[in-house]
N, C-alpha and C positions, 0 to 999 in steps of 0.2 A: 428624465431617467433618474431610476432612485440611484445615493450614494452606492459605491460597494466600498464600504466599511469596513466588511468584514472577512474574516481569516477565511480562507478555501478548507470546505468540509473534506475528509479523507473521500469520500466518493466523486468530488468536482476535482480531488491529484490524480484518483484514480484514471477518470475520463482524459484528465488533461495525457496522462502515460501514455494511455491506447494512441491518442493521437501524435506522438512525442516530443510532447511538449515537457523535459525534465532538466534539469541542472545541468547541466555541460560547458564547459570551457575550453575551447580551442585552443589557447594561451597555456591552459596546464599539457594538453597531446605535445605542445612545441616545446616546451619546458625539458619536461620529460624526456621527449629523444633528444634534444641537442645534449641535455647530461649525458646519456647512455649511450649515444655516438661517440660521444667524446673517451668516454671509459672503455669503449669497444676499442678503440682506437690503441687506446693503451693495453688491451688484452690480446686477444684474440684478431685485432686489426692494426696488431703491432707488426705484423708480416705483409700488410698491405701499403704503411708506409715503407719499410724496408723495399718492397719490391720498389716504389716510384724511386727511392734514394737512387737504388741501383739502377734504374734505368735510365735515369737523368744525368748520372754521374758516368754511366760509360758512352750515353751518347753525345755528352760534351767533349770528353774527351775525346771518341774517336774519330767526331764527326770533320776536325781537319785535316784526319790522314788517310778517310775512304771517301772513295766517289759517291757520288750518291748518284743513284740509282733505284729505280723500281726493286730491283730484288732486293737491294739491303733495305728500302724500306717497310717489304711485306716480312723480310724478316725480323727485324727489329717490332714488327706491330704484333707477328706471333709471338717473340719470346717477350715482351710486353704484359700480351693477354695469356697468357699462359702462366707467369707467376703473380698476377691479379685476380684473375678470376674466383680462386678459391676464398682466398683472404675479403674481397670484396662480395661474392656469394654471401659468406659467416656476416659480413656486419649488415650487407642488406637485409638479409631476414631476420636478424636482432632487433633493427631499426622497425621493420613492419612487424615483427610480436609483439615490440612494446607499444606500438602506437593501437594495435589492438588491443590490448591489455588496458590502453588507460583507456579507451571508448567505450568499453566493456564494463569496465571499472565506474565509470562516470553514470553510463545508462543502465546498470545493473542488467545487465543481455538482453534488452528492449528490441523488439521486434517493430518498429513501427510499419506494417503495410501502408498506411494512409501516406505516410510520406512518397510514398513511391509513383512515381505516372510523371505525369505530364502536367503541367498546372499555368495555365496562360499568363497570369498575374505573375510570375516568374520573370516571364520576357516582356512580360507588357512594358515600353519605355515609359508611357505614362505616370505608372506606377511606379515603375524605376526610381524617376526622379521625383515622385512625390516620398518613397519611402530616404530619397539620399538628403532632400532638404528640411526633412520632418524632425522633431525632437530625438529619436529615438537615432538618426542617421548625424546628427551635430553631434551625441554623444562616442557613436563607433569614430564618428573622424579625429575628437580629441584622445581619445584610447588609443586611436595608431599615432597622432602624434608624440603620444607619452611615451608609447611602445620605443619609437624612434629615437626618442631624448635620453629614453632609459640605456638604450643597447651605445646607442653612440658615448655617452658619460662613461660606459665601465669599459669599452675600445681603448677612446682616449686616454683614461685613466691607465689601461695596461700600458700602453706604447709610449705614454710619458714614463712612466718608472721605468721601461728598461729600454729605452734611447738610447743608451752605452752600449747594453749590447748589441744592438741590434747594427749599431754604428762600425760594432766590432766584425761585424761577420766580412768586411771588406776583408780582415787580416787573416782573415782564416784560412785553411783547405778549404775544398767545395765537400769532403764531405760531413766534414763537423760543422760547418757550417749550417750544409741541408740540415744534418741530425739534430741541431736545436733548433733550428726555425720550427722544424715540426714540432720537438717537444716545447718549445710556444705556443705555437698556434694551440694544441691541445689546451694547453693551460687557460688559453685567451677564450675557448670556446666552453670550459669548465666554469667562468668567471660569468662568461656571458649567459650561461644555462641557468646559473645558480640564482645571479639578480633576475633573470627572465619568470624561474621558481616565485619569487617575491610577487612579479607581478599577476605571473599566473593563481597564486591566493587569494588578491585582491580581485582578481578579474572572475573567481570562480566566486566568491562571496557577493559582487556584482549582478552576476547570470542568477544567482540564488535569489535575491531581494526583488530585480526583476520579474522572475517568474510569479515570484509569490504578487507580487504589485497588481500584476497582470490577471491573477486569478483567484483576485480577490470579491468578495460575495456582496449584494446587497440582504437587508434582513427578509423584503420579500422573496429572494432569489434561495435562501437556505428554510424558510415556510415552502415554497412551492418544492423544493426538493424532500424535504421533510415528508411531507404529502404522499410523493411518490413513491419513498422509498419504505415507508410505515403505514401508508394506508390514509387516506381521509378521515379525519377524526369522527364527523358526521355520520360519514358510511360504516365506519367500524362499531359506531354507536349503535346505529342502527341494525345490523350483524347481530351484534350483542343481544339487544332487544328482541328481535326475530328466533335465535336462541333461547332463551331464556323462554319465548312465549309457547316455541317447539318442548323443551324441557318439562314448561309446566301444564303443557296439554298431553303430555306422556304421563306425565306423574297424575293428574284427572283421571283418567281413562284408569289407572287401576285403584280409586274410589268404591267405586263398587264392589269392588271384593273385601273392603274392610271386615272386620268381626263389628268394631266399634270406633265412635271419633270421639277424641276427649278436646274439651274446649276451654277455653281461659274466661268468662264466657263466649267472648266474640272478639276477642284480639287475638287468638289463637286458635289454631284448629288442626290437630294431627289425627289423621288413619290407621289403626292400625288393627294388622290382623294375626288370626291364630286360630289355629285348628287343631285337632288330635294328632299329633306325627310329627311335629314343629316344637325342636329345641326352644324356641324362645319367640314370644313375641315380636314381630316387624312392622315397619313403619313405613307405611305405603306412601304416605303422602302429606306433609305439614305445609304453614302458611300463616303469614300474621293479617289481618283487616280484610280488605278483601278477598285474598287467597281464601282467607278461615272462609267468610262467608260463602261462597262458591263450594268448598269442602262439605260443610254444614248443608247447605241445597242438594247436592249430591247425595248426601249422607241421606236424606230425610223420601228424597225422591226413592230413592231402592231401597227403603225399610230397615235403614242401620241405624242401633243406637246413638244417640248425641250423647255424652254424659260429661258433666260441668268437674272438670277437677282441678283447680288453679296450679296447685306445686306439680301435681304430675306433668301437667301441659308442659309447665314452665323448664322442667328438667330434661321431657323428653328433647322440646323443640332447640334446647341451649343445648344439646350433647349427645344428640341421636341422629344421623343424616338418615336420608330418605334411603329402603334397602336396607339398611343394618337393623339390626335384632338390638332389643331394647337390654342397659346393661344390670347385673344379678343384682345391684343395689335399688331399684326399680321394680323388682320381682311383685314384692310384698303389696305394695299402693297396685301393680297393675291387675294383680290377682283378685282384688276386691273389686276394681269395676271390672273385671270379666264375668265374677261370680254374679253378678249385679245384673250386666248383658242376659247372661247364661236363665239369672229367677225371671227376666223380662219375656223370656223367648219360652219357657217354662220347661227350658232341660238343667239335665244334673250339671250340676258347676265343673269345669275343669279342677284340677289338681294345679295350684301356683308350679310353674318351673322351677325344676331345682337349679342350682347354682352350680355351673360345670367344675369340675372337680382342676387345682392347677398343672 
């Protein structure tokens, strides 16, 4: 199998999309909401911890001086869910727009259908465990154990600095107590989003280097796409040539009508014709070596003058295309071999073309 050496052609990203195979990091989705959880919490799910405050705090309290019973606990569970629901509604679906947001974000609104079905290799245990002991499965296991080292260092790290207070909340009320423990944990989950952020940079630049690793090209692999996607060089050649020989069998075919052919003597050979009614002379049909000679044949074959003019040739075939009318600085030279054709054939000479007015 040759090397793949080489960088993935924008049409092999392209392919790789369709199928969706594109940069994504799972690590930056977790990132991401654990911060904006957190700041939810602080906003608009500052009403969701207040509800647990108060529910906690009155059913400590009054849980030693009422029976407990069925009915106080269905009601305690309504007025529970009744001032959660709303608070906790607002932050779930903050939590799932942003998680949408960054997937969307990541895959640029990728639709992958291929992903979708059923796919045996999935569940094959075989497979399972050849993809958990393979190279690619020793690197996810060290990445969750970083993940692990990382998250539990900035824990620790929080719960060591503030061991005092936390030591403190024995002396407190129960409800400044509850009230900082949350505005901790917030903090603790801020801390842990923020280093998770870190990780999820390197995990996403990770997923990056991978993909590209992975769809990377050999030099035959970007020739045979080449191929494909521009055409066979060969074939295109031969296209061309088939053209060109359709071109110059169109441009033959109105030989015959020339008035006259001027030749360089035989390295050149142009057609051209004119008649009574006709602004200017045109150029039916030019060719250098062979082409002249074939011109020349034709010419000779249907009784059209040959006549040898070196500069004329030389100027028409350099600056005249096949169709166009020959131009007013040419008038003078073409006029004489017309007049030439015209004593051959033994009628009156044309009148040289005047020069169109600007």
């Amino acid at each position: 199998m040759a090397d793949k050496t080489e960088a993935p052609t924008p049409h092999r990203l392209d392919e790789a999309r369709k199928e969706g195979q594109v940069v994504r990091s799972q690590e930056l989705n977790t990132a991401v909401v654990i911060l904006v959880s957190a700041y939810l919490l602080r906003g608009p799910g500052a009403e969701l911890a207040t509800a647990f405050k108060q529910i906690l705090v009155t059913t400590i309290t009054e849980l030693p001086r009422v029976e407990l019973s069925v009915e106080w606990l269905r009601g305690r569970f309504f007025l529970f869910g009744g001032q959660i629901v709303g608070p906790l509604g607002m932050l779930l679906i903050g939590i799932l727009l942003t998680g949408v947001s960054i997937t969307l974000g990541q895959t640029q609104f990728l639709w992958a259908g291929k992903k979708i079905g059923f796919d045996f290799k999935r569940v094959n245990p075989i497979d399972g465990f050849k993809r958990i002991f393979s190279t690619h499965g020793l690197i996810e296991l060290l990445r969750s154990l970083l993940k692990l080292a990382w998250v539990s260092w900035a824990a620790y790290g929080f719960v060591r600095d503030n061991y005092l207070t936390l030591v403190s909340f024995a002396q407190m009320d129960l409800r400044t107590a509850v009230t900082q423990f949350a505005g901790m944990c917030v903090t603790l989950t801020i801390r842990i989003g923020g280093m998770y952020l870190v990780l999820a940079a390197a995990d996403y630049a990770y997923q990056r280097w991978d993909l590209y690793k992975n769809l990377k090209m050999s030099k035959d692999e970007i020739k045979e796409e080449h191929k494909r996607s521009e055409g066979d060089p060969l074939l295109k050649s031969r296209v061309r040539g088939m053209a060109r020989q359709l071109a110059r069998g169109r441009m033959m075919s109105n030989v015959p009508k020339a008035t006259v052919v001027v030749t360089n003597p035989t390295h050149l050979a142009i057609a051209i014709e004119y008649s009574e009614g006709m602004r200017a002379p045109k150029v039916l049909a030019k060719g250098p070596y062979r082409v002249a000679e074939r011109i020349v044949k034709l010419a000779r074959e249907n009784n059209i003058p040959v006549v040898q003019n070196i500069p004329l040739a030389r100027a028409i075939y350099k600056t005249i295309e096949i169709g166009q009318e020959i131009s007013p600085d040419l008038y003078l030279a073409m006029a004489e071999v017309l007049a030439y054709v015209y004593k051959l054939k033994g009628k009156t000479p044309v009148q040289r073309p005047a020069p169109q007015a600007a």
